[in-house]
C-alpha positions as CSV (number, residue, x, y, z in Angstrom):
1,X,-1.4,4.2,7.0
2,X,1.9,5.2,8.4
3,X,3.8,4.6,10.6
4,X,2.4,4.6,14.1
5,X,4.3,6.0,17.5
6,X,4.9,3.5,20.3
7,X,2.4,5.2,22.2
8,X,-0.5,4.4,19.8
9,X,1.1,1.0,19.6
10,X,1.0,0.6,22.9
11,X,-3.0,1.5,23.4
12,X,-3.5,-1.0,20.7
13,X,-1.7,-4.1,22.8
14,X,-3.8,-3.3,25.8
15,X,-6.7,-2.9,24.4
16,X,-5.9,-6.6,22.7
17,X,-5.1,-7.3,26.4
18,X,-8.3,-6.6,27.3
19,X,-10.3,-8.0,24.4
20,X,-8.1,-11.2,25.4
21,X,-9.6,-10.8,28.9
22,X,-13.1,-10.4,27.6
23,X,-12.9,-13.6,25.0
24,X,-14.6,-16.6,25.6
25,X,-12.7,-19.0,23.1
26,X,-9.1,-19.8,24.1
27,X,-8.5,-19.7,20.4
28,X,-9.8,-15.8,20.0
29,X,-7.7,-15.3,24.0
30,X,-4.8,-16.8,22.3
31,X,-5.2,-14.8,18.8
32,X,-5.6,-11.8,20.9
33,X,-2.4,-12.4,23.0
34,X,-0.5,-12.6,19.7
35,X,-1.5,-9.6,18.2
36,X,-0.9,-7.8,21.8
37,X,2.7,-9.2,21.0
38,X,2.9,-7.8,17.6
39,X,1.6,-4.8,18.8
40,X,4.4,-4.4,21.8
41,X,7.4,-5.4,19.1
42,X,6.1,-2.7,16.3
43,X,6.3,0.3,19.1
44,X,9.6,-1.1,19.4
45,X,10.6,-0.5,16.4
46,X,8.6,2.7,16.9
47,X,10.8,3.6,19.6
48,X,14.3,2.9,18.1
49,X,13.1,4.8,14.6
50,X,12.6,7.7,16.6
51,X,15.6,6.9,18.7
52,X,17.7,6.9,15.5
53,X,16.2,10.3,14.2
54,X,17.4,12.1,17.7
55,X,20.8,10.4,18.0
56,X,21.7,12.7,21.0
57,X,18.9,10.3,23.3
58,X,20.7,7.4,24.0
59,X,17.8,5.7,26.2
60,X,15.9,2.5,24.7
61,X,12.7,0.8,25.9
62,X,11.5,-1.8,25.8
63,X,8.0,-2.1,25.6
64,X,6.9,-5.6,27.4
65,X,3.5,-6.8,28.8
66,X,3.8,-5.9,32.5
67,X,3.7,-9.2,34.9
């Protein structure tokens, strides 16, 4: 597997989101919360690889759960 682009990243922590919604354990809600976490920090890192391999875009984002 390599590595993925924020984007696909980002479908992954919503769809946790929404698995999380779904659950009816708070343990499997909170599981789920995490891994939406993990998810939102690795299309970070997403973002600043490819950020780094077009130097000439100076923009960063940051990829949060929205409020």
């Amino acid at each position: 597997m390599g590595m993925e682009s924020p984007e696909e990243c980002l479908r992954e922590a919503e769809e946790c989101d929404r698995l999380a919604g779904l659950a009816r354990s708070i343990a499997t809600r909170q599981m789920l919360a995490v891994l939406a976490s993990k998810w939102r920090a690795l299309a970070n890192t997403a973002a600043d690889r490819l950020n780094q391999r077009h130097s000439g875009i100076q923009a960063h984002v940051i990829y949060e759960k929205p409020s």
